[in-house]
C-alpha positions in Angstrom: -0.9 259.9 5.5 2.2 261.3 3.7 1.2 265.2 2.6 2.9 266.4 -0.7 5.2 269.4 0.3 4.1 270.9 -3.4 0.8 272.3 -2.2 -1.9 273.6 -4.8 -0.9 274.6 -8.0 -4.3 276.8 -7.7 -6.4 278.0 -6.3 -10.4 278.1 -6.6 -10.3 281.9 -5.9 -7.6 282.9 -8.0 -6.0 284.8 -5.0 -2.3 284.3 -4.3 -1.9 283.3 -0.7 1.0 284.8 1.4 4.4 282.1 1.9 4.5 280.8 5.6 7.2 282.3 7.7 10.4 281.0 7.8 11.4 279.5 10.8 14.2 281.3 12.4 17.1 279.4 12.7 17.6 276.8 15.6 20.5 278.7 18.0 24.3 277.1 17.6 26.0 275.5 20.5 28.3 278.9 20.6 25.1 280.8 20.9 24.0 278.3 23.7 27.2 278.8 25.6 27.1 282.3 25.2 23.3 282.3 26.7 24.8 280.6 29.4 27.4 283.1 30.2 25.1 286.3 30.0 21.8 285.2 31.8 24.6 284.2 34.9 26.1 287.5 34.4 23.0 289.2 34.4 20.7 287.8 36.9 23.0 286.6 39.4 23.4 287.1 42.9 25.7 290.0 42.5 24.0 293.4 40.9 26.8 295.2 39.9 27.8 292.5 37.4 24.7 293.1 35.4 26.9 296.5 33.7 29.6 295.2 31.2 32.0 297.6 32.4 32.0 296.4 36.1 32.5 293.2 35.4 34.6 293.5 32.9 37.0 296.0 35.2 37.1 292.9 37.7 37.8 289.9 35.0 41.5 290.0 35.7 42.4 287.6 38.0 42.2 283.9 38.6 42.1 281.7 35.7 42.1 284.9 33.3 45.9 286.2 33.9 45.2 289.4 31.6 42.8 292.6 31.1 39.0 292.1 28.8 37.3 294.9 27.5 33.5 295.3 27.2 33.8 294.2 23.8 35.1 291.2 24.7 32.7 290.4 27.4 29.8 291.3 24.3 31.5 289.1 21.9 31.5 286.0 24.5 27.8 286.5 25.4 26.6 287.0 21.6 28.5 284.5 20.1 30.7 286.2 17.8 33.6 285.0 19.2 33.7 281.6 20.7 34.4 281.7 24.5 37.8 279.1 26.0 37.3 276.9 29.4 40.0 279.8 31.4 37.0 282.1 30.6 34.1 280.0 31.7 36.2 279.5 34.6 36.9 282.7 35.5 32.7 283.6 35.0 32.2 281.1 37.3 34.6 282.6 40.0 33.4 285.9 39.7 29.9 284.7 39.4 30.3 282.6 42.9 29.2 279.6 40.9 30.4 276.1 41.9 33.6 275.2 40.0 33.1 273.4 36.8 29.2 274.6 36.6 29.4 275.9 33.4 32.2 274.3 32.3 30.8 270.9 32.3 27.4 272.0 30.7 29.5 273.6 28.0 32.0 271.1 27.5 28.3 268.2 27.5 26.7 270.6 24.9 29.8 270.6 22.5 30.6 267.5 22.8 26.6 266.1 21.6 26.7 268.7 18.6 30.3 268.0 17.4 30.0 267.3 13.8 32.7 264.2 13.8 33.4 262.4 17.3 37.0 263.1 19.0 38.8 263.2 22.4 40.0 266.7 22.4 37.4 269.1 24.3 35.6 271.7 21.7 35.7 274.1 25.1 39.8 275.0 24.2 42.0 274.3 26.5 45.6 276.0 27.0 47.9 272.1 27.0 50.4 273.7 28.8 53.9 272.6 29.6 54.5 268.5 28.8 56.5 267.6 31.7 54.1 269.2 34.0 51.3 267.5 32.1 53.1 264.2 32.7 53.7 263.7 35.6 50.1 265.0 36.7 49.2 262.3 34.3 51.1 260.3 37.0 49.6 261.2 40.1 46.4 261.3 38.4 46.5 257.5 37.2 48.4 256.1 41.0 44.9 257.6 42.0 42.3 256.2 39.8 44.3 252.8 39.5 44.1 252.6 43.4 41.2 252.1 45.9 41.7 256.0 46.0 38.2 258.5 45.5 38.7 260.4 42.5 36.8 263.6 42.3 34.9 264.6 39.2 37.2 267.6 38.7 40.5 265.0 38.9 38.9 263.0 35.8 38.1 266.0 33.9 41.9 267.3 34.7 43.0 263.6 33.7 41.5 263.1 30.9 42.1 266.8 29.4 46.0 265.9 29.4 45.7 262.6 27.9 43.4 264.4 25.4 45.6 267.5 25.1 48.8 265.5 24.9 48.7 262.4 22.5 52.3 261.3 23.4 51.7 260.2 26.7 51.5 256.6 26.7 49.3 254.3 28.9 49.8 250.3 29.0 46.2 248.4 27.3 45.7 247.5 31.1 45.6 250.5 32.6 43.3 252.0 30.2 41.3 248.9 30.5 41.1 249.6 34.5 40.7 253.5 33.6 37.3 253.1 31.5 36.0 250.5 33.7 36.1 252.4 37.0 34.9 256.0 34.7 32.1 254.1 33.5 31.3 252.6 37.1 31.3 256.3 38.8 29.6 257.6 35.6 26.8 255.4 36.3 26.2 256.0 39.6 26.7 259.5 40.0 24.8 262.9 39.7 24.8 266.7 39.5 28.0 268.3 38.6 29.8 265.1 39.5 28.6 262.8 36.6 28.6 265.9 34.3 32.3 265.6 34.7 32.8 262.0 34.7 30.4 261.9 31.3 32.6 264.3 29.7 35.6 262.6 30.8 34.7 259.1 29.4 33.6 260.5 26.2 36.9 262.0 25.6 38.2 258.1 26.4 35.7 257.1 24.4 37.4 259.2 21.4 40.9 258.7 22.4 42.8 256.4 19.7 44.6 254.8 22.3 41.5 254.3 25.1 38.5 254.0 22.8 39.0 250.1 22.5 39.0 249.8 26.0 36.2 251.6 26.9 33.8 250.5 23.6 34.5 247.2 25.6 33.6 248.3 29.2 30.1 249.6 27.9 29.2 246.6 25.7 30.1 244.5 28.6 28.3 246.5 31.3 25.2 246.3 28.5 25.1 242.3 28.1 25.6 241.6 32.2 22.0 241.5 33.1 22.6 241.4 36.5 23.5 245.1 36.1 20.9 247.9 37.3 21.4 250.3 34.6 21.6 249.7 31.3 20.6 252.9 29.0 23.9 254.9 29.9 26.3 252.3 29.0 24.3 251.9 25.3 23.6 255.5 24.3 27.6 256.3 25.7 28.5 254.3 22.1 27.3 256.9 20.3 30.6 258.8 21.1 33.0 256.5 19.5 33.6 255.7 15.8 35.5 252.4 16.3 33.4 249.8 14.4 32.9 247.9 17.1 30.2 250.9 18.8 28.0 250.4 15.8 27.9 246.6 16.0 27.0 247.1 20.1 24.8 249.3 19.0 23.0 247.5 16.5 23.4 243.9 18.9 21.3 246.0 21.7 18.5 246.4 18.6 18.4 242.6 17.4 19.1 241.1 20.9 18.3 243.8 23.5 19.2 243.0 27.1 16.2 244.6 28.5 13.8 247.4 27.4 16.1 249.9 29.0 19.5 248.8 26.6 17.0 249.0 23.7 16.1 252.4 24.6 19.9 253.7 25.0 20.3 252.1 21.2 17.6 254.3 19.8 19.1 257.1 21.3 22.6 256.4 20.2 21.4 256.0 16.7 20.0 259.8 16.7 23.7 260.9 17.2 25.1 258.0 15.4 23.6 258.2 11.8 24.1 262.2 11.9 27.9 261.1 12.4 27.5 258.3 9.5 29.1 255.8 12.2 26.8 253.0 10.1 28.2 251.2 6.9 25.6 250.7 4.2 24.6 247.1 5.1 24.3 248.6 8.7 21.8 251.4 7.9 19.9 249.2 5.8 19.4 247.0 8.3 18.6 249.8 11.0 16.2 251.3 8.5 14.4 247.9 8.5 14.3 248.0 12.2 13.5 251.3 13.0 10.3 251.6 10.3 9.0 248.1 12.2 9.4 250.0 15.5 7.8 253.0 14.9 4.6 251.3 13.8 4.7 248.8 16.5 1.9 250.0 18.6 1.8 246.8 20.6 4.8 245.9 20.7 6.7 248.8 21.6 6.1 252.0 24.2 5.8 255.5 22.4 8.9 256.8 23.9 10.4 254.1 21.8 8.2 254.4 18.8 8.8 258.2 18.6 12.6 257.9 18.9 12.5 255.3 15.9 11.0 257.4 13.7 13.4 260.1 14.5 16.2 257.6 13.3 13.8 256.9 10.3 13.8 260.4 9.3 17.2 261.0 9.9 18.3 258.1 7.4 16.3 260.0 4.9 18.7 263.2 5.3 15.9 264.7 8.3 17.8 266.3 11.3 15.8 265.6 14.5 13.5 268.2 15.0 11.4 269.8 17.8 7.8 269.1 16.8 6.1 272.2 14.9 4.0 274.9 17.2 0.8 273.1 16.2 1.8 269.7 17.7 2.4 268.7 21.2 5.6 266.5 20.9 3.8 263.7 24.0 1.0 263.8 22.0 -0.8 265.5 24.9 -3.5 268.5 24.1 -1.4 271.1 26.8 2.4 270.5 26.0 2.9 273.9 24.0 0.6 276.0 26.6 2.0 274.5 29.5 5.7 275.9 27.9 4.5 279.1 27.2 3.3 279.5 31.0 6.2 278.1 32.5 8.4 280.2 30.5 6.1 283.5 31.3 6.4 282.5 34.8 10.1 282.2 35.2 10.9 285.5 32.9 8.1 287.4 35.1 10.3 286.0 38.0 14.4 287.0 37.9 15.7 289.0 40.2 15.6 292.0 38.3 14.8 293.9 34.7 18.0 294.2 32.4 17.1 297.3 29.9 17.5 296.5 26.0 17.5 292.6 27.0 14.5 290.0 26.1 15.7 286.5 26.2 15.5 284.8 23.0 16.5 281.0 24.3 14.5 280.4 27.2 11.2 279.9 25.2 12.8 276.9 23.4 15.0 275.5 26.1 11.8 275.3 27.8 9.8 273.4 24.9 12.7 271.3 24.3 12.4 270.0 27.4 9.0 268.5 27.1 8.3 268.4 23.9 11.4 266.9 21.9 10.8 263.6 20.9 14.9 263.2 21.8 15.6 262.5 25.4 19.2 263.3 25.3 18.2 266.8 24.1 15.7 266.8 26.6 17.8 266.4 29.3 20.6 269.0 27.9 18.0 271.7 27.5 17.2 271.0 31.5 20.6 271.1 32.1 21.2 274.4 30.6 18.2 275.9 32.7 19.2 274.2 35.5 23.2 275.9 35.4 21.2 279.3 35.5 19.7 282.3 37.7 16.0 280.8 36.2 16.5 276.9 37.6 13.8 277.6 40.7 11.3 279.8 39.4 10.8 277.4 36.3 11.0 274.0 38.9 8.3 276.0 40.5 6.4 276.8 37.6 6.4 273.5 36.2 5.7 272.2 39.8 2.4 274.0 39.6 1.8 272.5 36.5 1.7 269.2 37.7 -0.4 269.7 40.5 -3.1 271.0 38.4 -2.5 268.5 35.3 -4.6 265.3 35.1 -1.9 263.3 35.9 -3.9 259.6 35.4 -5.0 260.7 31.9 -1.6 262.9 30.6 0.4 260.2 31.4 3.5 261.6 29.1 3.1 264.6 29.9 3.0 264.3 33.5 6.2 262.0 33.0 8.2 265.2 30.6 7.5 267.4 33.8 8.8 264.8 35.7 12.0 264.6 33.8 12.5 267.8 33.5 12.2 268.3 37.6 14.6 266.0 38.0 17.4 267.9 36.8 15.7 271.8 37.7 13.8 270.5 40.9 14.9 271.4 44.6 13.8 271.2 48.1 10.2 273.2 47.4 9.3 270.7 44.3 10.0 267.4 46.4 6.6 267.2 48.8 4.3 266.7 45.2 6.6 264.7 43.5 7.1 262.5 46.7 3.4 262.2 47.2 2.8 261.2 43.2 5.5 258.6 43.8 3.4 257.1 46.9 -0.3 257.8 45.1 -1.7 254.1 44.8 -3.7 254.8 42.4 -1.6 256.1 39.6 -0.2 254.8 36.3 3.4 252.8 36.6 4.5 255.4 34.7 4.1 258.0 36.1 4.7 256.3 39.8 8.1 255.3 38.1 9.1 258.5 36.8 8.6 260.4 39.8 10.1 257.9 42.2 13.1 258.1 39.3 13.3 262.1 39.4 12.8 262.2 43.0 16.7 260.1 43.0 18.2 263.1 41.2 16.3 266.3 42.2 17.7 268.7 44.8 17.5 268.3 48.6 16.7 265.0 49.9 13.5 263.2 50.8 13.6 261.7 54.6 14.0 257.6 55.5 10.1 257.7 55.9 9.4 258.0 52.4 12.1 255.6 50.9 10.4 253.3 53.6 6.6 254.1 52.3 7.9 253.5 49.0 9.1 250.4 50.1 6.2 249.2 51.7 4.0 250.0 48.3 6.0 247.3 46.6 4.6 243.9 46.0 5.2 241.4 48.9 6.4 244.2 51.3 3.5 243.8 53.5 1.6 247.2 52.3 -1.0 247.8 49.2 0.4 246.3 46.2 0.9 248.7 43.2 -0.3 247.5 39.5 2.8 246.0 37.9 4.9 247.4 40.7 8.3 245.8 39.5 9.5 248.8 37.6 8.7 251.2 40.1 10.0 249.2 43.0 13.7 249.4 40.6 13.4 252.9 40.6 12.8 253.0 44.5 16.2 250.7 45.1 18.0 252.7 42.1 16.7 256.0 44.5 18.0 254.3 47.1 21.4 253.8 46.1 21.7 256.9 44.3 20.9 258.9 47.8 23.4 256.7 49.1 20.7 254.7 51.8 23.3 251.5 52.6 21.1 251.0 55.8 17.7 250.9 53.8 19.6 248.9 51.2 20.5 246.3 53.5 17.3 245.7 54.9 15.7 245.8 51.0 18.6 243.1 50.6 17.8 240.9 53.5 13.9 240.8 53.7 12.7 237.6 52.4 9.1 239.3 51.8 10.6 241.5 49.0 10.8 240.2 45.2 14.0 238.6 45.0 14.3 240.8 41.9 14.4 243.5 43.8 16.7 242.3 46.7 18.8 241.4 43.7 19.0 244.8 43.0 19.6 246.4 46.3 22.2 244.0 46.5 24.4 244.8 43.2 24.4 248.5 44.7 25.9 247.3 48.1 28.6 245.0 45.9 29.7 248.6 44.1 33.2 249.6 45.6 33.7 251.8 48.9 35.9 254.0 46.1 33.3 254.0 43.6 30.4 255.4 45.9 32.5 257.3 47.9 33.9 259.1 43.9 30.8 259.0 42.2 27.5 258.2 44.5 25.6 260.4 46.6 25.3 264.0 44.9 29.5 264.3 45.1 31.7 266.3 43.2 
């Protein structure tokens, strides 16, 4: 029922009743960068570099050729003053943080909140000399043209100088060959390494010269249903403006390939109407599509109903919100409590107090990760946690959530704490989420989910589970799971993601297995040595 947002004109007592609070407003990007840079700073492994003036004596050096004040090092962690990639860098040098940690997060969460889509990297970049810049451009290309691995930090470097320097040239081909092997590795990656090849194929994606070429590889990847995933490729579209993205877009809505391309559509239409990428007869026709969806109960799961109305609200000039305090986002009674704890535990749980500082974004990058309706923003909230001091005590927080949920009956919710561990998870969280993914008993979903997150999550689960998980599958010999199919493609997609050729082959060649699913295990032995060895298996 539709409220009016007038209220009562009066009221029966004739008292006047006090205005609601306004909501503060939603952080920026800069201010989410700039989180990112302090909570590293301050809760690191390194005490010292929790005063300013230490680390701000030390900042010289590396990627930062010249002297920073405290000021500076305020201004950056604030917000005032938008922080450049040699910065990042150099935090993440002084910080003892992988290389490209915080870059990549920085350069994702840009990127998604960009108010027009482009090529060139909102994290700025110094383009430097052009001959250099060429013939790295060179050396670069021999590599990714050839049956050479390509590292994640190569196609970030690659792609920045195309980006940064217009005037280098590349023939239709070799772009053509460029965004199909980036979209290949991008698929089949994780971690840090397909933060970078994301990045790097959305800044193809945006390129005048590339974006034709690698609008094509996605639609293409989309319609081959003898493909394994199919939700990248979709939602990737919602990065370019060519008109040929919004008519894949839309053709994955009419004609959808599978459930999971119909999913990436919805989500590419959250960032493409903001973005206006639709024509007038286009958003007429999503607006018919997306009202039919979101009051499709039978037809449609709520993942895909809630997204739709998203889109729906958006078309009517809404920007897609996180649900209010007083609603739960799954739907589920616990979503807002079970935030509040986890958030509790995790602040109660750093390494040490910082005077005069009480963290104003963890609370909502917490809630945003299981209650927006938006999985994209879902999975960049997780991300953010996850490139900070607070990624294990909240993984074990929510961990201990899990256990104690009713995980038959809070079927989303159990699959948001899922999702979530998958990106902030480690060793310590695997052993429940392992023995959810083997429980007989459970919902699909949530069987599917944690199988799914268990691919991605830190650490590594041994051959004996994979092989349990295995056996679980219809027509492997063990107990047959209710409508196992989905769950036994997010075993094999586990599988190849962990990079188990040997379990692979024996999914491929066992005549007792779904040929669905030896289908499956087979497309991931078919993927190039190059590819796997680039992208596969947790590389960088």
């Amino acid at each position: 029922m539709v409220k009016s947002t007038r209220g009562r004109p009066y009221g029966s007592s004739g008292r006047r009743r006090s205005a609601a609070p306004a909501r503060a407003p939603l952080p920026t990007t800069q201010d989410r960068a700039a989180w990112l840079l302090r909570v590293n700073r301050l809760y690191g492994r390194e005490p010292r570099w929790a005063k300013g003036d230490s680390f701000a004596r030390s900042f010289h050096g590396g990627s930062w050729p010249a002297q920073v004040s405290v000021s500076s090092i305020s201004r950056w962690e604030t917000g005032v003053t938008r922080v450049g990639q040699p910065a990042v860098r150099r935090y993440e040098q002084l910080l003892g943080l992988p290389p490209g940690q915080l870059t990549a997060t920085i350069d994702i969460l840009h990127r998604y909140a960009a108010p027009s889509a482009g090529a060139v990297p909102l994290l700025a970049r110094a383009p430097g000399d052009l001959g250099a810049a060429e013939r790295r451009v060179d050396a670069l290309l021999d590599r990714a043209l050839d049956d050479t691995p390509v590292t994640g930090a190569e196609w970030d470097e690659l792609t920045v100088l195309l980006v940064l320097h217009p005037q280098l040239r590349l023939r239709s081909r070799d772009w053509t060959a460029l965004a199909e092997r980036l979209l290949t590795e991008s698929l089949v990656s994780d971690g840090l390494a397909w933060q970078q090849r994301h990045e790097a194929l959305n800044r193809v994606l945006g390129h005048p010269s590339g974006q034709v070429a690698a609008v094509s590889a996605c639609i293409a990847w989309a319609a081959d249903a003898h493909n394994q995933v199919f939700l990248e490729p979709v939602c990737l579209l919602d990065s370019s403006a060519h008109p040929d993205a919004a008519s894949g877009v839309l053709a994955q809505l009419a004609r959808p390939t599978n459930d999971s391309a119909f999913l990436g559509a919805l989500l590419a239409c959250v960032r493409k109407v903001r973005l206006q990428h639709f024509d007038r007869p286009q958003s007429a026709a999503l607006t018919r599509l997306v009202n039919q969806v979101a009051h499709d109960a039978d037809g449609h799961q709520a993942e895909e109903r809630a997204l739709a109305a998203v889109v729906s609200r958006m078309l009517d000039g809404a920007p897609p919100s996180l649900p209010a305090r007083t609603r739960t986002g799954p739907g589920e009674r616990y979503g807002s409590d079970i935030a509040a704890r986890v958030t509790a535990c995790a602040l109660s749980a750093v390494s040490r107090e910082i005077p005069r500082f009480t963290d104003p974004l963890l609370p909502l990058l917490v809630r945003e990760m299981l209650l927006h309706p938006v999985f994209d923003l879902r999975l960049y909230a997780a991300m953010m946690v996850a490139a900070t001091p607070y990624r294990a005590p909240v993984a074990a927080a929510m961990s201990y959530e899990l256990s104690r949920l009713a995980v038959a009956r809070e079927v989303t919710l159990a699959g948001r704490l899922l999702e979530a561990l998958r990106i902030v998870g480690g060793t310590a969280e695997r052993p429940l989420v392992q023995r959810l993914a083997l429980a007989p008993t459970l919902p699909e979903a949530v069987v599917r989910a944690a199988t799914s997150a268990l691919a991605h999550m830190g650490g590594a689960s041994p051959r004996s589970f994979w092989e349990n998980a295995l056996a679980l599958t219809p027509g492997a010999g063990g107990a047959s799971r209710p409508a196992g199919g989905r769950a036994a493609s997010a075993a094999v997609y586990g599988l190849g993601i962990s990079g188990e050729t040997d379990l692979l082959r024996r999914v491929s060649g066992d005549p007792r297995i779904p040929s669905k699913t030896r289908a499956a295990a087979s497309w991931w032995l078919r993927l190039p040595s190059r590819v796997r060895a680039g992208g596969a298996a947790k590389r960088a």
